[in-house]
DODO-81944 format. One line per 10 residues: number of its first residue (from 1); their letters; for each residue x, z, y of C-alpha. Coordinates in steps of 0.5 Angstrom, whole numbers, always signed. Each point is the difference from the previous one (the first is absolute). Example, Ala and Ser with C-alpha at 12.3 -4.5 7.8 and 13.67 -1.06 7.14 Angstrom:
2
1 = as = +25,+16,-9; +2,-2,+7
***
This chain:
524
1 = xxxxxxxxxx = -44,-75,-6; +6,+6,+2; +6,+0,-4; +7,+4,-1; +6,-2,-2; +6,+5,-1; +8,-1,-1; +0,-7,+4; +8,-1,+1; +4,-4,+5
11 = xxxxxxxxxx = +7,+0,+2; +3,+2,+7; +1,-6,+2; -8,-4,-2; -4,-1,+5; -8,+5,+0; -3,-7,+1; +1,-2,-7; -3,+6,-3; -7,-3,-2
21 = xxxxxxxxxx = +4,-6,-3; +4,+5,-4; -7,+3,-2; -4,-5,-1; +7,-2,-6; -2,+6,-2; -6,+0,-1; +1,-9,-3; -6,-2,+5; +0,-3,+5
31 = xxxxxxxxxx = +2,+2,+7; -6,-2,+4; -5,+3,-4; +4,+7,+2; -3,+1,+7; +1,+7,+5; +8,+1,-4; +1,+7,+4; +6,+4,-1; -3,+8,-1
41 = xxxxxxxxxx = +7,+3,-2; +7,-1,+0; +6,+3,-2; +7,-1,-1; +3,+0,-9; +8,+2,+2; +1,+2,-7; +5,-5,-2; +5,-1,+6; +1,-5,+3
51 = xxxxxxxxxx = -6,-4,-3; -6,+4,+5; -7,-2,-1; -5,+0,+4; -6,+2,-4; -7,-1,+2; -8,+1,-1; -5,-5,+3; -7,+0,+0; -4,-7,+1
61 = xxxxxxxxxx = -6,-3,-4; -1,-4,-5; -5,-4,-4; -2,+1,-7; +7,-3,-3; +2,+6,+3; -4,+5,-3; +1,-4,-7; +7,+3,+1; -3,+8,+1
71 = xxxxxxxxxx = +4,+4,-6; +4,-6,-2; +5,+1,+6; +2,+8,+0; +2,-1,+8; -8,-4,+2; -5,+5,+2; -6,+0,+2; +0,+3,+8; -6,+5,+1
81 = xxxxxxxxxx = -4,-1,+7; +3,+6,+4; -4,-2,+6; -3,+6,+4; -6,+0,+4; +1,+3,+8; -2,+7,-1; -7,+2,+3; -1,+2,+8; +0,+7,+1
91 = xxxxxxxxxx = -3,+4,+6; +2,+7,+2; +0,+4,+5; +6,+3,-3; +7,+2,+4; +5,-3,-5; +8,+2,+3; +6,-3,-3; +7,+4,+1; +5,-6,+0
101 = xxxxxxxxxx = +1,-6,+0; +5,-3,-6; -3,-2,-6; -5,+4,-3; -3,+1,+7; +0,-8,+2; -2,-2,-8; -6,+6,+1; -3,-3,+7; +1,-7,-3
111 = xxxxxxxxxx = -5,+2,-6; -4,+5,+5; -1,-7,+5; -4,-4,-7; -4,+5,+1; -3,-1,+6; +4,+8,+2; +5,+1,+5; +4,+7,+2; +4,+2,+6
121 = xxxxxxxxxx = +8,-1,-3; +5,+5,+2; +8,-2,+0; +5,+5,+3; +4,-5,+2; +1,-6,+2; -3,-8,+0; +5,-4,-4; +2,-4,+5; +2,+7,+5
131 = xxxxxxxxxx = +2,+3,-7; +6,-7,-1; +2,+2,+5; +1,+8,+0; +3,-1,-6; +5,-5,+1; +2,+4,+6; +1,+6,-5; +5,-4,-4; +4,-3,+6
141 = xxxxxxxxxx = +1,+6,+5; -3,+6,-6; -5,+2,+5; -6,+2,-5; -7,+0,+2; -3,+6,-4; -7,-3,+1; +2,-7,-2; +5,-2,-4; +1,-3,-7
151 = xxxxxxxxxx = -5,+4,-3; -5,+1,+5; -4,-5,+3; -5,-5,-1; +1,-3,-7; +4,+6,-3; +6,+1,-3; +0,-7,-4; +0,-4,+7; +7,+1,+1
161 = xxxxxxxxxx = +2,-2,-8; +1,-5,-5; -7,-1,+0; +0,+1,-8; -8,-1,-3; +2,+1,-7; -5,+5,-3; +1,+3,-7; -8,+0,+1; -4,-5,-4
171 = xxxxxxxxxx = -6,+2,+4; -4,-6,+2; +0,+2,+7; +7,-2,+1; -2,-7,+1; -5,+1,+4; +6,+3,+4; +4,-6,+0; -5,-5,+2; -1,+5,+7
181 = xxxxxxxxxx = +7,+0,+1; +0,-8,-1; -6,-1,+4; +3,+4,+5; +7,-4,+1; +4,+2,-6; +4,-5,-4; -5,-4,-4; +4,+2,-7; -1,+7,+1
191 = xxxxxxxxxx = -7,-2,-4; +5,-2,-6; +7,+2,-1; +2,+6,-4; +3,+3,+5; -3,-1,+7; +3,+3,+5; -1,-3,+8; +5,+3,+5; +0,+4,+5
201 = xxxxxxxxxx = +0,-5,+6; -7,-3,-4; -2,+6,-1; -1,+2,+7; -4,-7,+1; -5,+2,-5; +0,+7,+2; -2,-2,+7; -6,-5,-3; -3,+6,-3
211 = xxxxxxxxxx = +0,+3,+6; -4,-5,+3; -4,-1,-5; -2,+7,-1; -1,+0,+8; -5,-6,+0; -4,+3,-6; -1,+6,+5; +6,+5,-2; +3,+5,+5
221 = xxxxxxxxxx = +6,+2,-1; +4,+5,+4; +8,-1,+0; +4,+5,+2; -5,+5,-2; +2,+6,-6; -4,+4,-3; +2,+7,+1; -6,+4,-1; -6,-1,-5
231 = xxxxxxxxxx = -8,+3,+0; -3,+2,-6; -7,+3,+0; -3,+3,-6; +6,-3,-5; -2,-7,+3; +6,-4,+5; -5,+0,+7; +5,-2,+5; +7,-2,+2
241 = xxxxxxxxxx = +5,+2,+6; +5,-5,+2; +7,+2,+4; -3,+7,+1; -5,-3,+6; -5,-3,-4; -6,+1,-5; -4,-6,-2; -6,+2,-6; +1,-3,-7
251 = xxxxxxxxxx = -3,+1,-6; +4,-5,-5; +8,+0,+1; +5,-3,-3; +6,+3,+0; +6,-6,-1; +5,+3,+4; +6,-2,-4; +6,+4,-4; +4,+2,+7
261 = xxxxxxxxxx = -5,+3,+3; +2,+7,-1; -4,+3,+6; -6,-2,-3; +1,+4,-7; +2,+6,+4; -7,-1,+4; -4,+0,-7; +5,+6,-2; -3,+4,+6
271 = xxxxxxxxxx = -8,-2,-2; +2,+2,-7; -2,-8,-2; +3,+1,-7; +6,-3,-2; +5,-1,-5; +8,-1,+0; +2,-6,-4; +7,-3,-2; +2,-6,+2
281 = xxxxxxxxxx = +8,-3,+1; +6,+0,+5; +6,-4,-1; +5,-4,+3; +0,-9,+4; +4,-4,-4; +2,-6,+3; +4,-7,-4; +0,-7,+4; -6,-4,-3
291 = xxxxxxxxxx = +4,-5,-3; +4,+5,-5; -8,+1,-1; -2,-7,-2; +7,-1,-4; -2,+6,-5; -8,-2,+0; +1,-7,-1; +7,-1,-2; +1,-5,+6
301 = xxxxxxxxxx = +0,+1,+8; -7,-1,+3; -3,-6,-3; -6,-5,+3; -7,+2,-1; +2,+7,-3; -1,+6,+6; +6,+5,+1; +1,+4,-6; -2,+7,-2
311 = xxxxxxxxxx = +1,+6,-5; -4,+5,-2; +5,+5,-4; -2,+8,-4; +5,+5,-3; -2,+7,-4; +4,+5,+0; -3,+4,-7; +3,+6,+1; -2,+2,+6
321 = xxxxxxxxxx = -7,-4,+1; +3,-4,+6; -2,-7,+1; +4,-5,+6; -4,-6,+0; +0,-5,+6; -5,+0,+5; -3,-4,+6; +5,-6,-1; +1,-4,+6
331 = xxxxxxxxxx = +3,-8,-2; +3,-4,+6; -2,+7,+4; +4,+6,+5; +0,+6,-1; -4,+5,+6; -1,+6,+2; -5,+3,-1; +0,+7,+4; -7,+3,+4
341 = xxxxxxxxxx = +2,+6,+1; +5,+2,+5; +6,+3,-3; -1,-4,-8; +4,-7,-3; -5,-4,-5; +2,-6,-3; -5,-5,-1; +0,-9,-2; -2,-5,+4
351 = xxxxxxxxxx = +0,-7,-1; -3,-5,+3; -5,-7,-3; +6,-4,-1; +5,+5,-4; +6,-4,+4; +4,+7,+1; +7,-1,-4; -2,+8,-2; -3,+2,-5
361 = xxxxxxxxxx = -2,+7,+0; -4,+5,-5; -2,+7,+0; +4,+4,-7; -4,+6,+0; +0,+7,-4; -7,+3,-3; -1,+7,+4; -5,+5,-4; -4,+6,+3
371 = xxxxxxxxxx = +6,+5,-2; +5,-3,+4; -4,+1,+7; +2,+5,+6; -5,+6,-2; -8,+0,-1; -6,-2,+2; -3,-8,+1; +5,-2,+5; +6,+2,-4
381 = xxxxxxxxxx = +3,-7,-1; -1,-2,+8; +5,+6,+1; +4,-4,-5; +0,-6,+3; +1,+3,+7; +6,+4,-2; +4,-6,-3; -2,-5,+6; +3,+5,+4
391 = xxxxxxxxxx = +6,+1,-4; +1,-8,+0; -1,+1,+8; +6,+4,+0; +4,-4,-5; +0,-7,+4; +2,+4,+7; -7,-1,+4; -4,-5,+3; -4,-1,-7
401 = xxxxxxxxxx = +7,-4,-2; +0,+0,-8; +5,+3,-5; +3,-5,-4; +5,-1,-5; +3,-6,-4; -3,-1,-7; +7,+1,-4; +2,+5,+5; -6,+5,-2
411 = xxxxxxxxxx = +1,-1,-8; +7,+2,+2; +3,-7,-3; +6,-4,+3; +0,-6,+4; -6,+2,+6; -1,-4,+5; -3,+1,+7; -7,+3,+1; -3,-6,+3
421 = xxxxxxxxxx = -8,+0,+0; -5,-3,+5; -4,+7,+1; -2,+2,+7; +1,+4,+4; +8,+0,-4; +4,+4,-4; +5,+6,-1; +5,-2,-6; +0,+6,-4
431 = xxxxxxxxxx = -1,+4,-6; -7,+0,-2; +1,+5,-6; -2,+6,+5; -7,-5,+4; -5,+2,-7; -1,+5,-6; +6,-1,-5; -5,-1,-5; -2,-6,+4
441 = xxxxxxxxxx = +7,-2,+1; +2,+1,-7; -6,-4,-3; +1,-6,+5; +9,+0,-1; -3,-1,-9; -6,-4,+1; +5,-5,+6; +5,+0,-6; -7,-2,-5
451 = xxxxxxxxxx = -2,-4,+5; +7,-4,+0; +0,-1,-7; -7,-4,+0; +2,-3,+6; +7,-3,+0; +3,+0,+6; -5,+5,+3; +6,+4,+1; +5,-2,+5
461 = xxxxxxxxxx = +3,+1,+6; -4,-4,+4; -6,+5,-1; -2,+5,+5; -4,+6,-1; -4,+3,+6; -4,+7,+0; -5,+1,+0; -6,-2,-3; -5,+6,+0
471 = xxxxxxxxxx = -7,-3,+1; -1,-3,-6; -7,+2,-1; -4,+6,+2; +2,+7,-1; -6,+3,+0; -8,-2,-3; -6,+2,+4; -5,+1,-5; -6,-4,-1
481 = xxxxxxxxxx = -6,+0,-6; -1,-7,-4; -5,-2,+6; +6,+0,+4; -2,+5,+5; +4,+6,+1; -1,+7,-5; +0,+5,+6; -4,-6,+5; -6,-3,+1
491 = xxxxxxxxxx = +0,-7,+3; +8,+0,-1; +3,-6,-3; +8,+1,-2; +2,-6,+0; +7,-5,-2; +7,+2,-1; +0,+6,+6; -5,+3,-5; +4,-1,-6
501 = xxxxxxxxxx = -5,-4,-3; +4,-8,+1; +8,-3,+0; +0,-5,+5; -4,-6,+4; -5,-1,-6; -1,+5,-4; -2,+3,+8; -4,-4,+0; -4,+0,-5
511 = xxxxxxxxxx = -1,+6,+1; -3,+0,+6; -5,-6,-2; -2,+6,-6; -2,+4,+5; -3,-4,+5; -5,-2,-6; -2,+8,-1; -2,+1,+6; -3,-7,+1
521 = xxxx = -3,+2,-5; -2,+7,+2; -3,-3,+6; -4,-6,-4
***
């Protein structure tokens, strides 16, 4: 019979291979009669510094002396038979298109595969393998691919990032998503660490299994394709044109095309696909040595066993309804530029399976609301952002260097250091005060100080900011109806982060797998 068992501790320094010992002390049996001890969550207790624990949940079975201890033992359950059956097959004469290949694209072409389905996947840029390389020449020699880049290509814009797979969300579908990037090379701890991240030199090899696996369950997918055009007959979506050269039929399109894609939102514009401006955040990268990191979480340097440390930190300002908080953070990690139009500095972290860069980077960022976008219409947040990107552009003195400034220095305290970061392209030393709205940088210099009074030694001169980070998450939501589709278009799917419906790998992909059982459904 399953059973869990929750709030099982070991030290740092304690082997995993004892757990089922621990357990069955615990549980006062023998160890043998406990069989198939598998770990399903593991998190880190660093609440009493330097004394860390590491805290799991195991799921094994067990016999009937088991089940005598079923409400006498708070931390035993008994674990539910979660196992799914494979979806029925389906046979449809259908055209199904997917636009874009990150998270909610590959996750939606996934579940459409268990069902027998297949669809024609369109990606304006590149493979992952041609996309590292565009992109590591734009970090070396600034020369930007507008195609692909960062943000553009296949994978979305989470290839090229720390590769987090937390998600607030407790939906079921999130282990389903686990398990599909475990079988196609991720980490096998990925199924239970309370953090799971992969990197982005893993995340690339997953990306690429994907891709095969979706080609030999009879996909088509069109690299270097963008969709430019859109046919709707009767309210009803009825084809897709590509590179303004092509039109291929389709009844069924999913529209996953990511946060950046500004092109795309105008093209909805044009054919009054009804859209809604929404907020978002933008800020600044700091930057601190990991090991500053690891002494402040863990009250030592890097420890055995322990993974490199990091933070998660909010402050409010009551008065004005500015909040600055912590984003995307990057233990172990670089920071990158992130830019895919000509002309625009965007930050973004990045860091790889192993987390073994002596940085430690996160995004501080600042809340923006409607009334504070350039104007009116949907649109009105991307003319924001663009404005400020330009302007950092500007600041750093070309070639998508980044404006930067020592932390002391931009709270305007004595004993700053030298502006030391591992952001590429490079850096301009400058004053950052004039590189975003004054109400961003108002609210980032109290919430730092905030920041440093939660996390003593946050505030030192051996961090950096860098600016700025402005693709937090999407400006603008492509409205949909509760069954996924788009209000104003029949067989239009909004789907992900670029719809303004998800934040980051998993809750993309969850999306996606949502909307492929709709129209799974549909055609059933």
């Amino acid at each position: 019979m399953p059973y869990i068992y929750r709030n099982l501790s070991l030290t740092p320094h304690d082997h995993e291979d004892t757990l089922p010992a621990v357990l069955a002390a615990k549980l006062s049996v023998p160890q043998a009669s406990l069989g198939n001890v598998r770990i399903i969550r593991k998190g880190i207790d660093a609440r009493k510094k330097p004394q860390i624990k590491l805290v799991y949940t195991l799921s094994f079975s067990g016999d009937e002396a088991i089940r005598k201890r079923l409400g006498v033992d708070p931390a035993l359950e008994w674990l539910d038979d979660q196992t799914g059956t494979a979806p029925a097959q389906i046979q449809s004469s259908k055209r199904i298109v997917i636009v874009g290949s990150g998270p909610a694209g590959l996750f939606a072409a996934l579940r459409l595969a268990e069902y027998g389905l297949t669809a024609t996947i369109i990606e304006r840029g590149e493979p992952v393998e041609q996309r590292a390389l565009s992109v590591q020449r734009f970090w070396k020699d600034g020369i930007l691919d507008p195609e692909s880049n960062v943000q553009f290509g296949e994978g979305g814009a989470g290839t090229f990032s720390d590769g987090k797979l937390t998600c607030r969300s407790k939906d079921p579908l999130a282990s389903w998503v686990l398990e599909k990037l475990a079988a196609f090379g991720a980490q096998a701890e990925v199924r239970y660490l309370a953090k799971p991240h992969i990197g982005t030199d893993r995340l690339r090899t997953v990306i690429s299994a994907i891709r095969r696996e979706l080609l030999g369950k009879g996909f088509s997918i069109r690299f270097g394709c963008r969709m430019t055009g859109l046919g709707i007959t009767g309210g009803q979506v009825a084809a897709v044109t590509l590179n303004n050269a092509e039109e291929i039929p389709c009844d069924h399109l999913i529209l996953a095309s990511g946060h950046s894609a500004r092109d795309t939102f105008e093209l909805l514009e044009r054919l009054n696909v009804p859209l809604q401006r929404k907020p978002f955040a933008m800020g600044l990268r700091v930057e601190h040595p990991q090991d500053l990191i690891n002494r402040i979480q863990y009250g030592s340097g890097k420890q055995p066993n322990l993974p490199a440390a990091d933070y998660a930190v909010t402050w409010n300002n009551s008065s004005s309804g500015r909040s600055a908080y912590s984003f995307c953070m990057c233990p172990g990690g670089v920071v990158v530029g992130g830019a895919s139009e000509a002309g625009g500095v965007v930050t973004n972290g990045m860091s790889g399976q192993l987390r073994n860069s002596p940085y430690a980077n996160s995004a501080l960022v600042v809340n923006v609301r409607e009334d504070d976008f350039d104007g009116a219409g949907p649109l009105a947040g991307v003319r924001l952002q663009r404005k400020w990107e330009q302007r950092a552009f500007e600041l750093g003195g070309g070639g998508y260097r980044a404006p930067a400034q020592n932390l002391l220095d931009f709270l305007r305290l004595p004993g700053k250091g030298p502006a030391r970061t591992s952001y590429r392209p490079g850096i301009c030393e400058t004053e950052l005060d004039s590189v975003l709205p004054s109400f961003i940088i108002d609210t980032l210099r109290d919430g730092i100080v905030d920041f440093g009074r939660k996390l003593k030694g946050f505030v030192t001169a051996e961090a950096t900011l860098i600016g700025i980070e402005s693709r937090t998450s999407s400006p603008v939501r492509v409205l949909r109806d509760s069954s996924f589709e788009s209000v104003g278009v029949k067989g239009l799917y909004p789907a992900g982060e670029g719809a303004g419906y998800a934040g980051g790998i998993m809750s993309s992909a969850v999306d996606g797998i949502k909307i492929a059982d709709v129209i799974a459904g549909r055609l059933a």
